[in-house]
N, C-alpha and C positions, 0 to 999 in steps of 0.2 A: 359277452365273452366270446361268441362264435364271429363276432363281426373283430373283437381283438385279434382271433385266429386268423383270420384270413386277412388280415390287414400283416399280418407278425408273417403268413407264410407268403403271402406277395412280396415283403421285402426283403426275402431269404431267396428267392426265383430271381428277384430283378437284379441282387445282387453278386449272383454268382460267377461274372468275370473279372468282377471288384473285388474279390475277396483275398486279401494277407493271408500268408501262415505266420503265424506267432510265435517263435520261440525262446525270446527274452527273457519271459515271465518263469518259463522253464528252464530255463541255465542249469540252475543249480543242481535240481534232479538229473537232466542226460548227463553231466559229470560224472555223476556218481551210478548210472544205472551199468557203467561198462564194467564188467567184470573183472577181477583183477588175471591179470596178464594176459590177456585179450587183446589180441594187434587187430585192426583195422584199416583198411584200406583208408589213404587220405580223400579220396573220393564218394568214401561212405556216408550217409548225414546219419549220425551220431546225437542229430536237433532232436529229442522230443519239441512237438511242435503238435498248434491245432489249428483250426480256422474258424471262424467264428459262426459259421452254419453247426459245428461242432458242438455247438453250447447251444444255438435256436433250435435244433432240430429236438435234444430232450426235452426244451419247454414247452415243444408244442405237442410232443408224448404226453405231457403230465398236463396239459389245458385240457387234449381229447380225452384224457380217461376220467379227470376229474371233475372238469367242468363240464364238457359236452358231453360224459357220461357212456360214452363208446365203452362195450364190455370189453374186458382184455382178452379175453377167449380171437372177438370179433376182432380185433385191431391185430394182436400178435400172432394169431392160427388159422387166419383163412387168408382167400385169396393170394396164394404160393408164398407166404412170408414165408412159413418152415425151412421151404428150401435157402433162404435166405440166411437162417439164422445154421443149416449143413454147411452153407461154403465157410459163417464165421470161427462153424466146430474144427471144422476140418483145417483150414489157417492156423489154426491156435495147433492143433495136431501135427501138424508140419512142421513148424518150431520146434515142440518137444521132441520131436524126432531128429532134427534137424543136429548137426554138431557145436548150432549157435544157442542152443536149448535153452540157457543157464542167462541168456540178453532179454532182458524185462522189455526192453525198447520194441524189440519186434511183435510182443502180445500186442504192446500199448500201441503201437500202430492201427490193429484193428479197431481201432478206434473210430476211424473213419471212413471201414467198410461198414461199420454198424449206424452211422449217419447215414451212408447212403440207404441202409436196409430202414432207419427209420420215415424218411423219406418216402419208401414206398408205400410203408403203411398208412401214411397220414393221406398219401394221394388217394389211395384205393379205398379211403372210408372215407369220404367227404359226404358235408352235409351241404345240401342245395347242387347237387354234382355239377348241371351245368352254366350254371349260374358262376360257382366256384372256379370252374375250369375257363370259365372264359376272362375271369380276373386274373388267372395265373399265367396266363399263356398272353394276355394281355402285357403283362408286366414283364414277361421274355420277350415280346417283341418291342415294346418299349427301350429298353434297354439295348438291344441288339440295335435298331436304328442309329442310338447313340456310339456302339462303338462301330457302326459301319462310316458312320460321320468321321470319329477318331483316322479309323484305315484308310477311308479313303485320304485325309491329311497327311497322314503319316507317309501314304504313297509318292505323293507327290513331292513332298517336302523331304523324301528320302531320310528320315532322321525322325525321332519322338522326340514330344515335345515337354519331358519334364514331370509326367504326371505320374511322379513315385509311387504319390498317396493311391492311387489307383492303379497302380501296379503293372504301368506302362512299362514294358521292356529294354535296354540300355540296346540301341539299335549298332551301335561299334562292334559288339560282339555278333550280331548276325551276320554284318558285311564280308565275316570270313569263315562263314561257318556255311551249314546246309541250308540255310534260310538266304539264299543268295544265290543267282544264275546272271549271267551275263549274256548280254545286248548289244552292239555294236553301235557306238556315239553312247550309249547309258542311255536310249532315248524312252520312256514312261511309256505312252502310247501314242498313235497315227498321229495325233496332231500335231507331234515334235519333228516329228519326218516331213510335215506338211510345209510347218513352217522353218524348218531349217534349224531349227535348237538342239545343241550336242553339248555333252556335260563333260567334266573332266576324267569322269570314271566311267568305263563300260559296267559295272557291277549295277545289278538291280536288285533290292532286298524286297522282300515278302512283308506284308503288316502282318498286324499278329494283335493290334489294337489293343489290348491289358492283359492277354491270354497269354499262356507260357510258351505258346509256339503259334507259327503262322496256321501250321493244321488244327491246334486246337480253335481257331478263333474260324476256320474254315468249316470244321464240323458245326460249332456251333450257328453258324447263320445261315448253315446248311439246313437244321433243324429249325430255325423261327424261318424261314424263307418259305418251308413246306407248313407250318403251322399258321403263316396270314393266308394262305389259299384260301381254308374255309373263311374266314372272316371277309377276304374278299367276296366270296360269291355271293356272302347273307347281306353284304352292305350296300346302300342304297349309294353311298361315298365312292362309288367305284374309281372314281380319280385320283382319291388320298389314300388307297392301300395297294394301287397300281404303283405309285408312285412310294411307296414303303418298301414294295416287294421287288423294284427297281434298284433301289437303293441298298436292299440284303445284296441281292445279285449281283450288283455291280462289287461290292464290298469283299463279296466271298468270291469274285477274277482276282480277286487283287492280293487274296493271301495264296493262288496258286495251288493250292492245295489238290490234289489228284484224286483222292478218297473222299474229299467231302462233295466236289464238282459230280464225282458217280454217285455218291449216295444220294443228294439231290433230284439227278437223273432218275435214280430207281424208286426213290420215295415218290417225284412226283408221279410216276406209271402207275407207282400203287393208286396215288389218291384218284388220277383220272380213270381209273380200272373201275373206281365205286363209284365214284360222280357219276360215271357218262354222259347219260342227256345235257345235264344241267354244266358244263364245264367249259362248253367253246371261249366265251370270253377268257378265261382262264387260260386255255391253248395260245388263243392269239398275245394272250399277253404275255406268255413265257415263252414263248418262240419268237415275235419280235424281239424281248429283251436279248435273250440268247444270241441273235443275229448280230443287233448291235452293238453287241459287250463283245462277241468276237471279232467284229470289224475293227473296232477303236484298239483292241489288243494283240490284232494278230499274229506282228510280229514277236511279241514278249510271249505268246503263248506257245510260240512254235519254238523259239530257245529256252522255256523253260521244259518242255516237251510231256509226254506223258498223254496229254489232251486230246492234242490232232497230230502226232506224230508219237514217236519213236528214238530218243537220242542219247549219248554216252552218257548226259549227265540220271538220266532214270534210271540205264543199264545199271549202272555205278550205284546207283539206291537202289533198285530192286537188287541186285546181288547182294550188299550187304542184307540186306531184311529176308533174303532164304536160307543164307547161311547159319543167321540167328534161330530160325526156324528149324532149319536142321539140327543145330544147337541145342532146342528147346525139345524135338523129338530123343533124342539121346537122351535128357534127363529126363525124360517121360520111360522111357525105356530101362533105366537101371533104378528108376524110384517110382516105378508104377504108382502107389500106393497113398504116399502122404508128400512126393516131390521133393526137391532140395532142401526146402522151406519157405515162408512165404517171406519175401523182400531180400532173397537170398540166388536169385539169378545170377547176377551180376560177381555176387562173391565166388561160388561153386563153378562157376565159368572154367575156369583154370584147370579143373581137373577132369576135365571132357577137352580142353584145347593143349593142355602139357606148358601152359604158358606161363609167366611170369603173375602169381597170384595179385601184385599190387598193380597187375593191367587193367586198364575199366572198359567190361565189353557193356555195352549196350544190353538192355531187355528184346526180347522178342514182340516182334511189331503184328500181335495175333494176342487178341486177349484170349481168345480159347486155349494155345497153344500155352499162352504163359500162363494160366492157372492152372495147369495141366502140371505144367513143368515145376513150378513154385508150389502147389497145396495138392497135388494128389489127383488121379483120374477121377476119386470118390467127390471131390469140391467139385470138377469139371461139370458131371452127372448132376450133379445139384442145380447146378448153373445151366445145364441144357434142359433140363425138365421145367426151372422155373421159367425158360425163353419159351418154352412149348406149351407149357398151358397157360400162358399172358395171353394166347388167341381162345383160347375154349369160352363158347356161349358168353358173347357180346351183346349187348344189347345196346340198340342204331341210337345216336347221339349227331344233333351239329357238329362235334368237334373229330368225332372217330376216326373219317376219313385221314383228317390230318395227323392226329397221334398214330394210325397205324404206319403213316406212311416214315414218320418220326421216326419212328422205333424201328422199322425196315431199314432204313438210311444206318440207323445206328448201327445196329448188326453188321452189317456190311463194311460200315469202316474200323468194327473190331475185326474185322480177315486182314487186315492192311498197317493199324497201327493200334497203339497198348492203351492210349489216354483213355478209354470208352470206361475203363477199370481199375489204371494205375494213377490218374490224375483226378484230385479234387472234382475241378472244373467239370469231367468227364465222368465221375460216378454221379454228381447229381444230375445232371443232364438224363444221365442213363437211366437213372432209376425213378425220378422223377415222373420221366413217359413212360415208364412200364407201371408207373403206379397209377397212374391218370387212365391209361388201359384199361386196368386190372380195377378200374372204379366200374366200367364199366357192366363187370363179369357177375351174375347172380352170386349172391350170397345162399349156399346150401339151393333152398325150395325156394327162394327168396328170387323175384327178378327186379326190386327195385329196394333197397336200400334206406331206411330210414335211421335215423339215429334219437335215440330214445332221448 
């Protein structure tokens, strides 16, 4: 049964770029969950919808308690779940308060904060810790190879290629959207300059490989990029995980992404900060890489800017994303307490801007700032406490280095953008390496973990 678990919880990791939301099945209930004379924005999803980690995540609740035998005390009250299960109280509390109180849909949403929360818990009780840990981090970088393969295709071919089932993105719609900067010939990289090849369109789109945005697919291989480090320096293969970690890197130039390229940056300072001694090969091979992924890009990286410069097309995005911010401090300021409601940013907008209610503003690009704004300063506190004590008394593992460096990266692209806790993709990510962390963390008087 424990070799069923981790076989069930590896292909719940390897497939979280892959994953549909479903809401077919559910039709008939979101009809019927909207209240009667309840207007809605046409912009609003009105889908009750799930995903299907939504459904593997309870069964591997009910495998650990019943089969593997984990007490529930152990599994649902230590290692900082509580605060986990504050931000679900406080969500729910936001709603009731909220003037959308009486919309069933919005409880039913936490539906898939309580995935991510179980997530956690299944991470921070493993049995065989690193043994466990090295399967599952195994099967993220597995998977991230393959969609670095996708993006780098996708890049070049300027267009997807068809793969619905997997939840490849309709690439028409990015061409005019914020997942697009322009290049002058349309030219990919140096060696279209070199040889003389110019395309019909100056526009250059970002991959985004099955992910719902070019940044979500750039966080993401922002995180396995820093998670083969360790793997690199334990393997005798040093050829074929230079050549993995080439492959992340090159992958995540290519979705452009601003906040995953720094969190990168800052994850890997963590990891060589603990390394030390043992890291040179490491250094040199992230610094060559670096060198020649910016020569080959230089000029696409200079007009998409943000990187090595400074230009209208970032001004133009960071302006909008303080504004939101400013936005999200107002409703922190007249709803200290329990917030607009949660998934109600966007509706409440209107009556902090005087604008036209059936406008659609954007969420605030700060997961702090938007749980703040949406469930209350009380959900925030919960949320910062359980960030604060995910570092208390660690105990040294193979893989630490790289999860801390993980979870660092993360943080820092929740200052920047929402997906870290408003997207599927993005809470298990999230909560996943805080739970792999938090595997680490004594239990009580306990410094090593057994499961009975």
């Amino acid at each position: 049964m424990h070799s069923f678990f981790k076989f069930l919880f590896a292909c719940l990791i390897f497939a979280i770029p892959i994953e549909h939301k479903y809401d077919k099945p559910m039709r008939f209930f979101s009809n019927r969950l909207i209240p009667e004379g309840l207007t809605l924005p046409k912009w609003f999803e009105t889908k009750l919808y799930f995903y299907p980690s939504d459904l593997i995540a309870p069964v591997l609740i009910l495998i650990a308690l019943f089969a593997l035998k984990i007490p529930f005390r152990r599994l649902f009250l230590e290692k900082n779940a509580p605060f986990l299960w504050g931000i679900c109280f406080f969500g729910a509390l936001s709603v009731a308060a909220s003037p959308l109180w009486n919309y069933p849909l919005l409880y039913l949403r936490l539906w898939q904060w309580l995935t991510g929360a179980f997530l956690f818990v299944l991470a921070a009780n493993l049995r065989d810790r690193d043994k466990t840990i090295r399967i599952l981090l195994l099967s993220l970088i597995a998977m991230a190879s393959l969609q670095s393969l996708l993006a780098i295709a996708q890049y070049f071919h300027q267009g997807s290629f068809g793969l619905r089932i997997l939840g490849e993105p309709n690439f028409s719609r990015a061409m005019s959207g914020a997942s697009a900067f322009h290049v002058p010939d349309g030219c990919r990289w140096i060696l279209d300059r070199w040889a003389g090849i110019s395309y019909d369109t100056n526009v250059v789109v970002r991959v985004m490989g099955t992910a719902a945005h070019p940044n979500v697919l750039g966080g993401y291989l922002a995180l396995t990029s820093l998670a083969s480090l360790d793997f690199f320096t334990a393997s005798k293969k040093k050829w074929l995980w230079s050549g993995l970690i080439f492959l992340q890197l090159f992958a995540l130039n290519l979705t452009f992404s601003r906040a995953a390229i720094f969190a990168f940056a800052i994850g890997a300072a963590i990891w060589f900060a603990i390394k030390r001694k043992t890291s040179l090969p490491a250094a040199i091979l992230l610094f060559s890489s670096a060198a020649l992924i910016g020569f080959l890009f230089q000029e696409q990286l200079f007009h998409r800017g943000g990187v090595v410069n400074y230009n209208a097309l970032v001004s133009s995005s960071d302006g909008f994303r303080i504004d939101q911010q400013n936005l999200a401090l107002q409703m922190i300021q007249k709803h200290p307490f329990f917030g607009v409601g949660f998934q109600q940013f966007s509706i409440q907008a209107h009556e902090f801007l005087n604008n036209d209610p059936k406008t659609h503003v954007n969420g605030a690009h700060n997961i702090y700032l938007m749980m703040a704004a949406e469930m209350g300063t009380l959900a925030l506190l919960c949320f910062l406490a359980f960030i604060l004590l995910s570092f208390r008394r660690l105990e040294p593992s193979p893989f630490l280095p790289s999860l801390l460096a993980m979870f660092i990266g993360l943080l820092f692209i929740g200052c920047c953008d929402f997906y870290p806790t408003l997207f599927q993709m993005g809470r298990l990510l999230f909560f996943l390496t805080a739970g792999l962390i938090a595997a680490h963390g004594q239990l009580r008087n306990q410094l090593v973990i057994e499961v009975r």
